[in-house]
Structures are given as structure tokens and as C-alpha cells.
N, C-alpha and C positions, 0 to 999 in steps of 0.2 A: 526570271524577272529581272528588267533591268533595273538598276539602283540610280537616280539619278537624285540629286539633292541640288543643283543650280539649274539644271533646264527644267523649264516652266511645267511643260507636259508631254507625252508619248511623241505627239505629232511634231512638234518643234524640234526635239531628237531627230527624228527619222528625217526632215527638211535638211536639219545639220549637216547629220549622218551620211544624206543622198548626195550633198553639194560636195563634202570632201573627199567620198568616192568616188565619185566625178573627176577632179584633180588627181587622185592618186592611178586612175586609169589611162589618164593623159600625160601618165609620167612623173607627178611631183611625189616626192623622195618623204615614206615614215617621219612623223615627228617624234613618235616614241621605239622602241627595241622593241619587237612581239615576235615571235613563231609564230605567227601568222602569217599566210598568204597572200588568201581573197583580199581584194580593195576593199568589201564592203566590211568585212570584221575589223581589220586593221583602221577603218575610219570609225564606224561603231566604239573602238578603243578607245581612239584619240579623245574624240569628242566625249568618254564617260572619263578620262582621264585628267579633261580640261584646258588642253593644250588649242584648242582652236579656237580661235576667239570671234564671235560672231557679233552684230548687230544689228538690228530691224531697219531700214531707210526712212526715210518721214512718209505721216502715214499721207493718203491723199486727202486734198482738199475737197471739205464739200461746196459744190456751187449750188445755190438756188435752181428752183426747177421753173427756166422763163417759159416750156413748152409748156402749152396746158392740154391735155388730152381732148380730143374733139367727142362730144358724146355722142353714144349711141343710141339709135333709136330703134324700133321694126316696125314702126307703123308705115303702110306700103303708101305706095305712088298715086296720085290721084291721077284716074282714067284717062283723061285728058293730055298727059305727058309720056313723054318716052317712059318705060316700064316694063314691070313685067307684066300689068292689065294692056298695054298696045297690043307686045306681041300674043298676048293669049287671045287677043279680037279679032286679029292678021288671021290668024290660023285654021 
């Protein structure tokens, strides 16, 4: 189990986690000492360690909703109009 007392919950870890193994595969250099290898343990480390400092971006804005959904109906075509009763009278 992992021990985590400042990240929020599992999944924000793992976001963490996934971002700074990301960097470490692309080259950037341990911020702590581990015998470890894998990018993804040695990021898993860091991050339970405390050393990566993270922040969320601002959240999006919500805008009003100017489209208003067209409703729907099934009541059919009157006989008289292009439809599906023309062509079934065509036929």
C-alpha cells in the first residue's frame, strides 16, 4: 500500500507519478539517491518523497449555455409533403 499523507488521493499520485516518469525517460537526472532503476519506481519515489512540486492550472470557466437544444418530436409528416408517406405512395 502506498503511504501518501499530502497527495489528495490514488489517482492524483498516479497523474504525478505518470508526468515525472515521463521526464525521467526523456532524460531528466533522479532528484533523490535510490537503487532503483525503472523510471516509473524512481518517479513513484520522488513523488512519495515530496520532492516534485506539483500544481493544478485554473480550473475552466463555465460559459452559459446560448445553444438551446432543438426538440424532438416523431409525430410523422403530413401526406401531402415530401416524407416518408410520399414515398411509400410512389411505390
Amino acid at each position: 500500500m502506498i503511504e501518501s499523507g499530502f497527495i489528495g488521493n490514488k489517482f492524483e499520485f498516479i497523474t504525478i507519478a505518470g508526468e515525472r516518469c515521463r521526464q525521467l525517460q526523456r532524460g531528466a537526472r533522479p532528484r533523490i539517491e535510490t537503487d532503483a532503476r525503472k523510471p516509473v519506481t524512481i518517479a513513484q519515489q520522488e513523488v512519495l518523497a515530496g520532492v516534485i512540486e506539483y500544481a493544478y492550472g485554473p480550473f475552466p470557466e463555465e460559459f452559459p449555455d446560448e445553444a438551446e437544444v432543438a426538440e424532438v418530436t416523431t409525430e410523422g409528416y403530413p401526406a401531402g409533403e415530401a416524407g416518408m408517406d410520399a414515398r411509400d405512395q410512389g411505390a
